[in-house]
Structure formats: structure tokens, C-alpha cells
N, C-alpha and C positions, 0 to 999 in steps of 0.2 A: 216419142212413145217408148216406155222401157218394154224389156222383155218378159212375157208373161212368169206368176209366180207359179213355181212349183207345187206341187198335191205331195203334201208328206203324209203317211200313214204309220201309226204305233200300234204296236201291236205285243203283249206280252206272249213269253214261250212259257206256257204251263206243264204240269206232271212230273216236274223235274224231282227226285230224290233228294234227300237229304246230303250233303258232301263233306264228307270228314276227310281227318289229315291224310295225304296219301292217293287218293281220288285222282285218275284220270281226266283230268275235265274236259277234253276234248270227246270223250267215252262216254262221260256222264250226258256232254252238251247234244250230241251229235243226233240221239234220235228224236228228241224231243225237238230239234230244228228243223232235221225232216218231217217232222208231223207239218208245224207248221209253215212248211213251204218257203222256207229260204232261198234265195236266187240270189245271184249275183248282182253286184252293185249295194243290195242289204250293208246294214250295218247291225252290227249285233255287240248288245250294250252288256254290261255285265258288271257287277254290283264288284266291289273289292273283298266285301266279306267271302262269296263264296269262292273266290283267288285266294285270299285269305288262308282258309279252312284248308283247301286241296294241299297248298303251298306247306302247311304243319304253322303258319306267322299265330299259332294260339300257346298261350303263355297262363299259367295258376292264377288266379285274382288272391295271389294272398297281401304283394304289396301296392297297391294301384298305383300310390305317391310315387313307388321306384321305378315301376315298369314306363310314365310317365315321362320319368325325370331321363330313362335310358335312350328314349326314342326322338328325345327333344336337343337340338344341338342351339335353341336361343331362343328363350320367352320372350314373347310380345305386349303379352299384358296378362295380369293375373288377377280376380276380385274371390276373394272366401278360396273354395275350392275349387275353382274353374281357373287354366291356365290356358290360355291363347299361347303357339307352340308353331316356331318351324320346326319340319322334320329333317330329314339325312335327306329328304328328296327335295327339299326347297317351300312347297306346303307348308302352308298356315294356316293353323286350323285348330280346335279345339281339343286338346290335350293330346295333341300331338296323336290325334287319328287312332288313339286307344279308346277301345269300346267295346260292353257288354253286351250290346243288343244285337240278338236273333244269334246267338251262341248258347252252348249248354252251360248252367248254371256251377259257378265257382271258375268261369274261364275268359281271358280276355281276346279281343284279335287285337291285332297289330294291323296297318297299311301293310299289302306286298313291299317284298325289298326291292323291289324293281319293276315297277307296273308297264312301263315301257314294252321291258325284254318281257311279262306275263302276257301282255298282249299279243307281241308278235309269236309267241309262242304261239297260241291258241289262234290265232287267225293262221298260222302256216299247219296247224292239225287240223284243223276245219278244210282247209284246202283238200288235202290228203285223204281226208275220211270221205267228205261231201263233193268234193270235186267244183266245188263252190268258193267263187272268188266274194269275199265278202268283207269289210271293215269288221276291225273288233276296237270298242273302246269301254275300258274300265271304270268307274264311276266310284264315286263315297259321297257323302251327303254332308254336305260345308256350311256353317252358316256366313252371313255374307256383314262385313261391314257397312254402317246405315241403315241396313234393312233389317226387317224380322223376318226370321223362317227360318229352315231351309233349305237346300234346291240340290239337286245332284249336280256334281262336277266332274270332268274328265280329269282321271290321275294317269291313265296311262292310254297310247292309242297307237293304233296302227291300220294302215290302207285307207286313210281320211286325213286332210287336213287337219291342222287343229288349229291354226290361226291362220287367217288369209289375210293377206294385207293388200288395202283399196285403197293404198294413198297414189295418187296420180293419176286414179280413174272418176271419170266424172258420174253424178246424180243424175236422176230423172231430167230435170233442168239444163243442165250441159256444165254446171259448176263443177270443179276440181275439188276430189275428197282429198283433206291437209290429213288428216290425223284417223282415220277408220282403218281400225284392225278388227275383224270380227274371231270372236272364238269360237268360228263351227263346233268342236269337239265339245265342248262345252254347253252351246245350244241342243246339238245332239242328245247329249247327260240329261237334262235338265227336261228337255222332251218326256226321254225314257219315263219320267221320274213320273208322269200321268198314269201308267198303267204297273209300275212298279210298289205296289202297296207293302209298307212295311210289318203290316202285321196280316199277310198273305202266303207268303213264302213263295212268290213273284221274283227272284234274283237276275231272271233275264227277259229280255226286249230286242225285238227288231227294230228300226226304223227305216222306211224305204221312203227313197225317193229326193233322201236329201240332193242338194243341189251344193259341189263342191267349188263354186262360185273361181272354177279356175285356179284353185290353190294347189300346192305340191302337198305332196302326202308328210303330214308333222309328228309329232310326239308330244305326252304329254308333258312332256318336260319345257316343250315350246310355252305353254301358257306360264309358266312363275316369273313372275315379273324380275329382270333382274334389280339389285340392290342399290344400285347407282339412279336407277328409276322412282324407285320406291319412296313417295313422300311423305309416307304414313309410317313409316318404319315400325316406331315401339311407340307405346304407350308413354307420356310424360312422366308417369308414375316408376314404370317400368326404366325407362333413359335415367333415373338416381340409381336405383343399381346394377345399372350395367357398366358406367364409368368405370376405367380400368387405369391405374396409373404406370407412370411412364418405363417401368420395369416391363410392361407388354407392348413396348415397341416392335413393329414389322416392318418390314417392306416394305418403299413405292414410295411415290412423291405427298407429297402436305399441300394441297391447293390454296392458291390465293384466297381464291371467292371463299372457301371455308375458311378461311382464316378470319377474314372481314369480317362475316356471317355471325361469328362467334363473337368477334370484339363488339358488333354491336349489338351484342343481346345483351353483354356486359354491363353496358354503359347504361341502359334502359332503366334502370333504377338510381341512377344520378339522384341525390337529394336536390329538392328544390327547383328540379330541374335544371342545374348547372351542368358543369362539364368540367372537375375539380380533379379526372384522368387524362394519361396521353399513355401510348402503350409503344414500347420501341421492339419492333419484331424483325429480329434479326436469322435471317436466311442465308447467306451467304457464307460457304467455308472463312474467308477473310473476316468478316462484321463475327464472327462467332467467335474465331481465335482470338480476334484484338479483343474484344470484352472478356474473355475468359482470362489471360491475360492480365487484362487489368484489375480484376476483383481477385486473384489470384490469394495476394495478400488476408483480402477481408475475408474471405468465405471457409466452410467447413469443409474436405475435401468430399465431395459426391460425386461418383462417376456419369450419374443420368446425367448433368452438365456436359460433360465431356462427348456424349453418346449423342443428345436431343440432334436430331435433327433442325430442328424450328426452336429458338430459347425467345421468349416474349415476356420484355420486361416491363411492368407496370409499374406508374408513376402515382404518383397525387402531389395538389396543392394543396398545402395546407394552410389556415387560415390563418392569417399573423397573429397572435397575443396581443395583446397591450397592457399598459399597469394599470392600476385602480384608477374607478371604480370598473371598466368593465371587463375585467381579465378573466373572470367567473364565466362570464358569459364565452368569452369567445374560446376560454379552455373547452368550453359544454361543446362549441363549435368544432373546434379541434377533435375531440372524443366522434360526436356523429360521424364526421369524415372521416377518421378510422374504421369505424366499422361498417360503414358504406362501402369503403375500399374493401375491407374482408369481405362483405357479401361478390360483390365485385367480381372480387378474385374467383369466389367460389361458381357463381354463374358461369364464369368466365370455362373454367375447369368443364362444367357441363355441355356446356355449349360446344366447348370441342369434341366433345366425348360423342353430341348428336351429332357430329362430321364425320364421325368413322376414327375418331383420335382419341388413341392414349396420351393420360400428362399428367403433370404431377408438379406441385409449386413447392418450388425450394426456399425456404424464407430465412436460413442461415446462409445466403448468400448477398452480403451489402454492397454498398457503391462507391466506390473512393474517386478523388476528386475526380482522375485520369480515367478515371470509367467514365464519368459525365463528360469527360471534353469530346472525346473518342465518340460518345452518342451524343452530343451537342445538346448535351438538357444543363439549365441553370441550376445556382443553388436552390431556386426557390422550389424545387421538386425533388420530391421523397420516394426513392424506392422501395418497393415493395415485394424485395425478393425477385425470383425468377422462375417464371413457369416455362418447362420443359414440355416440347411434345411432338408429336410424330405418330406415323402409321398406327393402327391398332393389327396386331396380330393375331393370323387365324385363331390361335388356339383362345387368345383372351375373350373369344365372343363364344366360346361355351357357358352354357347357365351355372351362374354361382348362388350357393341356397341362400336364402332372404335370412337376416341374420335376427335369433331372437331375443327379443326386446323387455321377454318380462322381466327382467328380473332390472333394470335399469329405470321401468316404469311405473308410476304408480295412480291410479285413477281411484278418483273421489268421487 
């Protein structure tokens, strides 16, 4: 038999004033809590806007597109004028957590610069004013991937959990949780959000009673998934232009399994379903010098060669000729496998780019005989250049403007 469920109760803190820049909020908070009877253990929820407002984070709505573009360190996906945005906090969320609403007219808020250090703040005033031991966790309203709506979230928290993790503790049943991480902090939020009406002037809430299921006290910086995690990353729309080339080399090693990953999205468009590539991916300080080396001769001098990390040379077969009558045809042959190979190539390029890799194909770089011996490829195989690649560096995953197109385009 498990152990009985908790009685949670919500309750909003009403009469609160209006809070402009400058605002003591533990001064503003404090007597409207006392009314409401806070005690310890309480958790007390609290909207970002009005962290926001106190904090000065409000800014002119004169350019939205800038104030947007300044808060966002990498778009996720963007349709019309809606930009899916992580922020400087890690947050993904809808324009990078800039927002008019429940502000005075011609003004934007911003997320707190630190919802973390806004919370503990305010929960160590609350201490001091009310003598009351109580959680504070910070909230904003997120909509959610898959779902419609949407639902308040913890951005920042303190004297609460925000993520407990049940992996190695058993179910009702006596089965072993593999994979259960619960986001108290977030549940919490998301509670709040019942008695927190948006067009109320409700900015705060209690919740008593929660149950910290044994966790250590987190942050909300515990909930953002890290990136290595993240399977959803960008938008597929969004992954063409974030591709960086091999000029934004960083740090750190080039994984296998991405590498694989990548060659074989490549290949996925094979004509015919053949397999008319082979791709020699050369890693090793040695395997990198001999073929550099040996193209020496044929190539233009580039230094990204010289730099890559990881140099991956793609091959094709190409289809033999013959003479008449059907040499028409198998030139036509010839041509498709070209430009199968170019799509290829270009796949290929993206594909790394969804791995966390900058690259860049070098196609004044050929292959003289001693190159193929050296990579043990026959004549019957055509190089196709060399694509350079490696780390992506921090700075190349800043958002670059989407470039425009009219004047290249023309619709009938």
C-alpha cells in the first residue's frame, strides 16, 4: 500500500498594488501575506512580470523585432512573426519571454536577469520581514510543445525542489522507476496558475502543502534540459540556417556516432536506391597529414584543410559510357549521379551542422593517384572534393538575420 496523498491548497494573495520600477517587493509582498496567513513550509509563487516591473527589466516598445533579437542568444523555430527563442537563461519560449501584457501601454518586460538570485532574494526578505520560512518560486507562462495552451512554469526558485529524481525508487507495485524525474517547481507553477487570473491583477499565490517527495532544494535553472539531451533541438526549417561553416570551428572532440548519423542521412537519397557513394573519414593526426600531403600538388591552398579537425572525403561511381547507340543515355546517367552526389554533399553539410558541427566543402581540392593509394580507393571512384569539419563554436550559435529574398525572387 503506498503512502497517503497529500491535501494541497491554492490560494491567491489579493490587494496587492500596482509595482513599478524601483519597488521594494518584499515591502510591497509582505503585508498582503500577512493578511493571508502564510506560515511556513508555504510556498509563495510569483508571476516574473511583477519581478520584472520592481527589477526596472521594462524597455520602449519602439522596436519589438530588436528588443527580441537582443534577448535571444539562438532561434528554435520561427513562422510569420512568432520566433521560438532560447534566452541568456537557457528558456525556450516565445520570443524570447518579451511581452506587452499586463504592462502600461508603449512598454515591454523582459524575463528577470536572474530569476534564480530574484527568488532567493525575496524568499531571504520574506524571512526577515515575516519571520516566516517559506519557498518562493517565480513563474511566466510558456506554451508547451505538442500541446495547445498555456500553463505557467518555474523560471526561477528557491527553498523547494525543482526537480526530484525517482530513478531507483520503486512504484506502487514494488517495480523500479528507470527514468522519473518529476518537476515539482514546475507542478507548483502550473498549480498557481488556477487562481492566478490574467486579466485580474492576481500576480501572487500560495500553495501549502506540497509534498517535497524527499528532494534537495533546486533552482530553476535545474529544469532546462541540457543540449546534449535535447532531441528536439531546432526546427528543420530553422537547422538551414543555422548551418555555420568551417571558419566557426571550436573546441572539443567530433563524435563518432555524429559522424555516422550524418553520413547516413547523406546517403538516404541515393538514386534508385543504390549506393553509387563510399565517404573516407579521416581522423587521425597521421591519415590527415598523408592525404594533405598528397593532394598537395592538386588543390588550391585553403587553410580550413589544414585546421579541420575531421576532413571526410566523398567518393561516387560513376556510371561507365559506352559508344553508340547508347552513350546518350548513359551520359544522362552520368549527369543524375552528379547531381545526386551535389545533393549529397549538401545533405551531408546539414546533417553535420544537426550534430553540433561546423563544415564547409572544399571542391578545389582533387585527388591524384597517391592520394587514392594512400586511401586505398580505385580508379573506378571520383572525388568529390573535401568536406572539412569540427566543433561548432560558442559564438557561431548566435542568431544570424534570415537573409532577404526579394529581390532574387519572383512569384507569378
Amino acid at each position: 500500500m503506498g503512502r497517503p496523498a497529500p491535501a494541497v491548497e491554492v490560494f491567491a494573495v489579493e490587494g496587492l498594488p500596482e509595482v513599478r520600477p524601483g519597488d521594494d517587493l518584499v515591502a510591497v509582498l509582505a503585508p498582503a501575506l500577512t493578511s493571508a496567513g502564510v506560515r511556513d513550509g508555504d510556498v509563495v509563487v510569483v508571476t516574473s512580470k511583477i519581478v520584472a516591473k520592481a527589477e526596472g527589466r521594462l524597455v520602449a516598445d519602439g522596436d519589438r523585432a530588436a528588443t527580441i533579437e537582443a534577448e535571444t542568444v539562438r532561434v528554435v523555430a520561427r513562422r510569420d512573426d512568432l520566433i521560438i527563442a532560447e534566452t541568456a537563461h537557457g528558456f525556450v519560449c516565445a520570443n524570447a519571454g518579451v511581452d506587452a501584457s499586463n504592462v502600461d501601454a508603449g512598454w515591454l518586460a523582459l524575463l528577470p536577469a536572474d530569476p534564480d538570485a530574484s527568488a532567493h532574494a525575496l524568499r531571504k526578505g520574506l524571512w526577515s520581514s515575516l519571520g516566516t520560512n517559506v519557498a518562493v518560486v517565480i513563474t511566466d507562462t510558456f506554451g508547451r510543445a505538442w500541446r495547445t495552451g498555456v500553463v505557467n512554469v518555474a523560471i526561477g526558485c528557491d527553498g523547494l525542489p525543482s526537480v526530484v529524481d525517482l530513478r531507483g525508487r520503486t512504484d506502487d507495485r514494488g517495480a523500479t522507476l528507470m527514468a522519473t524525474e518529476v518537476a515539482l517547481a514546475d507542478e507548483v507553477a502550473a498549480a498557481s496558475g488556477l487562481v492566478m487570473a490574467k486579466d485580474a491583477r492576481v500576480p501572487v499565490a500560495v500553495v501549502r502543502g506540497v509534498d517535497r517527495l524527499g528532494g534537495a532544494d533546486g533552482a530553476g535553472r535545474d529544469l532546462v534540459r541540457p543540449a546534449h539531451e535535447d532531441l528536439f533541438r531546432t526546427s528543420p526549417l530553422q537547422a538551414l540556417h543555422d548551418r555555420r561553416p568551417a571558419r566557426y570551428f571550436g573546441a572539443g572532440d567530433v563524435p563518432t556516432d555524429g559522424l555516422e548519423r550524418a553520413i547516413a542521412a547523406a546517403v538516404v537519397g541515393a538514386p534508385q536506391h543504390a549506393r553509387p557513394w563510399r565517404f573516407s573519414v579521416l581522423r587521425s593526426d597521421a591519415a590527415r597529414r598523408g592525404y594533405l600531403a598528397a593532394i598537395a600538388a592538386d588543390r588550391d591552398d585553403d587553410e580550413v584543410l589544414d585546421t579541420a579537425p575531421v576532413l571526410i572525403v566523398p567518393w561516387l561511381s560513376l556510371p561507365q559510357t559506352h559508344s553508340e547507340p547508347g552513350r546518350e543515355r548513359a551520359v544522362a546517367e552520368r549527369d543524375v549521379a552528379l547531381l545526386s552526389a551535389g545533393a549529397a554533399i549538401q545533405t551531408l553539410l546539414l546533417a553535420l551542422s544537426a550534430q553540433g558541427l561546423a563544415s564547409s566543402w572544399i571542391g578545389s581540392s582533387t585527388i591524384s593517384r597517391e592520394a587514392r593509394a594512400a586511401l586505398g580507393v580505385g580508379d573506378e571512384w571520383l572525388a568529390l572534393g573535401t568536406v572539412a569539419c569540427g566543433p561548432m563554436s560558442d559564438g557561431a550559435r548566435s542568431p544570424h538575420p534570415v537573409p532577404e529574398v526579394h529581390e532574387i525572387v519572383e512569384f507569378r
